[in-house]
FIKE-302993 format. One record per residue (C-alpha): x, y, z. Coordinates in steps of 0.5 Angstrom, whole numbers, plus 2048, in hexadecimal, padded with zeros to 3 digits. Example, Ala and Ser with C-alpha at 12.3 -4.5 7.8 and 13.67 -1.06 7.14 Angstrom:
// FIKE-302993
8197F781081B7FE80E
// end
This chain:
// FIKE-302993
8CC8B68BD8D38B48BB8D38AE8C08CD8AC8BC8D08AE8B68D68A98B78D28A38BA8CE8A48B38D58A48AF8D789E8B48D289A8B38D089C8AB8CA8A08A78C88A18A18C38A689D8BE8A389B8B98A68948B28A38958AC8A58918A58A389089D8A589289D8A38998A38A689C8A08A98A189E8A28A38A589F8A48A88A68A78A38A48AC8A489D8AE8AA89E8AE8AA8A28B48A589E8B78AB8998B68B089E8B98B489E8B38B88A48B38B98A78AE8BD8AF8AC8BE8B48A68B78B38A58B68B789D8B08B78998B28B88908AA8B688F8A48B58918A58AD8908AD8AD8918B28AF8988B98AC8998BB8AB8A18C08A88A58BF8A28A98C489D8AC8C78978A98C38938AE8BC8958AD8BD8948A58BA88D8A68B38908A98B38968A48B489189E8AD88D8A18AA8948A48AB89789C8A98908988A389089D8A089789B8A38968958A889B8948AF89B8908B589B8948BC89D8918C289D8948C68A48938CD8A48968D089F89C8D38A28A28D68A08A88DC89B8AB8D98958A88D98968A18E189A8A18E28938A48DE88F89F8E289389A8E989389D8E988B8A08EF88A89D8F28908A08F288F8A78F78938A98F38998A68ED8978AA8F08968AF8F289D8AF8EC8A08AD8E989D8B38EF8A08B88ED8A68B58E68A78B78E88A38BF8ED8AA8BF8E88AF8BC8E28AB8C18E78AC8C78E98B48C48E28B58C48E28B58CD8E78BA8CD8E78C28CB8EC8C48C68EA8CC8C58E78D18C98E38D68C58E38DE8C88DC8E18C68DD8E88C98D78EE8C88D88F38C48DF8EF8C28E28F48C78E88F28CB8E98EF8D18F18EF8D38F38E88D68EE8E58D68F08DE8D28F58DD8D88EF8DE8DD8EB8D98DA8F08D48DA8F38D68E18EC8D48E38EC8CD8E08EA8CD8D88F08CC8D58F08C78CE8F28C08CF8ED8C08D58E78BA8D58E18BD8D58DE8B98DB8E38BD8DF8E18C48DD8DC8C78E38DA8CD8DE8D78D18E58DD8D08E88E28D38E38DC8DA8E28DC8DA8E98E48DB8E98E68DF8E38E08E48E68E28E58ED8E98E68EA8E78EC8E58E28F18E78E28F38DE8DD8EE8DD8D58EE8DE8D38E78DB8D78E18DA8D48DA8D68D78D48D48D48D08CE8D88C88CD8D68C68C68DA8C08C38E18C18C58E08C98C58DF8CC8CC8DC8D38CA8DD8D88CF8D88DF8CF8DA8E58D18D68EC8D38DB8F28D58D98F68DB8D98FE8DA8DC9028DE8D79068E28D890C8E78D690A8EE8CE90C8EF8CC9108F48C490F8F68C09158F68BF9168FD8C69168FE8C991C8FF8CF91F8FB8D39248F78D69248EF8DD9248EF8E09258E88E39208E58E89238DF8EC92A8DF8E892F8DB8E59368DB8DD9358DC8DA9398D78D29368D98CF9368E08C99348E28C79328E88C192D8EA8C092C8F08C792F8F68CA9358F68D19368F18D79378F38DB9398EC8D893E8E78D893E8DF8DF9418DD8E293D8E48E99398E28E89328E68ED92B8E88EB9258E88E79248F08E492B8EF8DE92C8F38D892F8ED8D292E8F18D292D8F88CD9288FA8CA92E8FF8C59339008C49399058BD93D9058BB94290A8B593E90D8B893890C8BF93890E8C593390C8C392D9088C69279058C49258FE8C59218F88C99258F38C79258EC8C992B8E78CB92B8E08D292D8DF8D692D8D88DD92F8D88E29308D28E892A8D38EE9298D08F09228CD8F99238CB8FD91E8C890491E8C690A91B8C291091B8C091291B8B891891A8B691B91C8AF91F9168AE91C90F8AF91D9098AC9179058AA9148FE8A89118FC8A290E8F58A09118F389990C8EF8989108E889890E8E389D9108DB89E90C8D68A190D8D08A69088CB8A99088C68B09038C38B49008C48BA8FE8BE8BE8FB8C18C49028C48C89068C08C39098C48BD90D8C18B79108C78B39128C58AC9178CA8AB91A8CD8A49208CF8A79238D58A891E8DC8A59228DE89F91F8E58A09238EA8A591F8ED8A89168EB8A89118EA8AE90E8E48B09078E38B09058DC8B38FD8D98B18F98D38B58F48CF8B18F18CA8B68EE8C38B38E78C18B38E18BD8B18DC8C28B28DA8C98B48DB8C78BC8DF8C18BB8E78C28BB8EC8BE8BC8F28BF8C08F68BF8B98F88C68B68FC8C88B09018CF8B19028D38AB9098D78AD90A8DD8A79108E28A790E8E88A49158EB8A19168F28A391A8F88A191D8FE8A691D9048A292090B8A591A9118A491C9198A591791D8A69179258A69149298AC90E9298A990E9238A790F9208AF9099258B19039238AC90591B8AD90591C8B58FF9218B58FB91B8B18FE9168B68FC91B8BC8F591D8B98F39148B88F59138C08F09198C28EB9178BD8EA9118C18EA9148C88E59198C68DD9158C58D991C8C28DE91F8BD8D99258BC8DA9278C38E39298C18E39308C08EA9328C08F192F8BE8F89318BF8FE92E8BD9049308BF90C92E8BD91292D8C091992D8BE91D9278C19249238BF92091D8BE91B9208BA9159248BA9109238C09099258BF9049268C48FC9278C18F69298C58EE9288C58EA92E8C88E49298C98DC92B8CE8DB9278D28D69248D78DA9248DD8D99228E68D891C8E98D491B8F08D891B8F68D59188FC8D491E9028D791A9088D691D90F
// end
């Protein structure tokens, strides 16, 4: 669409208003003439404006007259009429056009890549692995083998299910589906045991199908045995099976940390400067302002790429460098103080680590005196749901 685009701006266009009882008529003959004509826009039942090239104009003025329609130009766009109107200025038209070979020669190149990843979940690394596969910007678009740069980043990471690349304009989108991590499957016909998986102290056993190896009340390790994927009957003998049971266990989720009762923080002030450059593809120009009159601040860099339109860029950006002035402040906290700040540090990690709150069924906190400051431990009582199928291997 934009190559279209260009060629009609290049060439020169021009809207046309046109109005009268048989527009159906002219609308058709041109069509049987191939007159191409876009932006297509009826305001009444005898009046629509359009866009058609300089060239066709001639034949749409016989076309109008003919099925005796008024035709009005409203606007004039294109080369032709920037040079018509600045003739006499040849060196701005000769830049002018300079401009559009550079933005047509631009338009064969990718100049962003676009990471659209389900969820928006993270997925470390994988702007490097992308460019390491061979889609880096700069690169002309002929020369990117999209299959090949899936089949390289997907070989190199086993966190991704589905990968896709989209190129539109110069903007080469890449889409992304992270893999879930699962335990190992073991079909129904195999046999195995169930193996804790957490410490904890099983408060719940019911056995399906195997012969338990715990009971409720009984304190377990990691790599446990809970249900032995086994059964033994008088007529029957020693039997194999798949092991199957329902266990819940109370867990313990502990973390901890270290308060100190003299600490020095920063706050921002509230007060910033700012500084510009350019980017041209690698190439960057600073503007600097000089030296930062601020002491002490922290820098925040921002980069804002040039484009056209929604999917075509240029490699041209605009960086935004912001100092944000800040200030050290020295805090003392009490005893009580240090405690409830580390708690709520404490409580927000286990928070995240625990997916159904309503499964919490104790909380201990406990505090111990350090020379750099109090060392707090909080630990989470959870029910839980524990075991996984460990394969029988003879």
């Amino acid at each position: 669409m934009f190559i279209k685009i260009m060629f009609y701006y290049l060439i020169g266009y021009v809207k046309i208003t046109i109005e009268g009882y048989y527009i159906e008529r002219f609308m058709n003959i041109c069509t049987n003439q191939k007159i191409i004509i876009w932006n297509i826009k009826r305001k009444k039942s005898i009046k629509l404006t359009f866009y058609a090239c300089i060239k066709d104009f001639k034949e749409i003025v016989k076309i109008a007259k003919k099925t005796k329609c008024k035709l009005k130009i409203e606007k004039k766009r294109g080369i032709p009429f920037i040079l018509h109107r600045y003739k006499k200025r040849k060196i701005f038209a000769i830049f002018l056009i300079m401009i559009f070979i550079l933005i047509g020669i631009s338009s064969q190149f990718i100049w962003n890549i676009e990471l659209q990843i389900e969820d928006n979940v993270e997925i470390e690394n994988i702007t490097e692995d992308i460019r390491e596969a061979g889609l880096t910007t700069g690169t002309l678009k002929s020369k990117i083998k999209t299959k090949e740069v899936i089949n390289k980043v997907r070989l190199n990471r086993n966190d991704i299910a589905w990968m896709g690349i989209e190129i539109k304009g110069t903007n080469a989108i890449v889409k992304l589906v992270k893999a879930d991590e699962k335990p190992e499957m073991i079909d129904e016909d195999e046999y195995c045991n169930i193996v804790s998986n957490k410490d904890g102290i099983i408060t719940k056993l019911n056995v399906q199908n195997g012969t338990a190896a715990v009971k409720v009340g009984d304190t377990v390790k990691a790599g446990t045995t809970l249900i032995n994927g086994w059964m033994e009957g008088k007529y029957t003998g020693l039997r194999y099976v798949h092991a199957k049971g329902e266990i819940e266990a109370k867990v313990w989720y502990t973390e901890s940390t270290i308060i100190p009762y003299t600490s020095t923080e920063t706050i921002e002030t509230g007060n910033i400067e700012n500084s510009y450059g350019i980017k041209i593809n690698d190439f960057k120009i600073n503007f600097p302002k000089g030296v930062s009159k601020f002491e002490f601040y922290d820098t925040i860099e921002e980069e804002k790429k040039f484009r056209l339109f929604s999917n075509f860029y240029l490699p041209i950006s605009v960086i935004k460098t912001t100092n944000k002035e800040v200030k050290k402040e020295q805090k003392t906290y009490s005893q009580e103080e240090a405690k409830n700040i580390g708690i709520e540090q404490l409580e927000e990690k286990l928070n995240n680590k625990i997916e159904d709150k309503t499964k919490i069924v104790n909380k201990n906190v406990n505090t111990y005196e350090k020379q750099e400051g109090l060392e707090i431990y909080v630990t989470y009582e959870v029910l839980e749901s524990i075991g996984t199928n460990e394969k029988i291997v003879f």
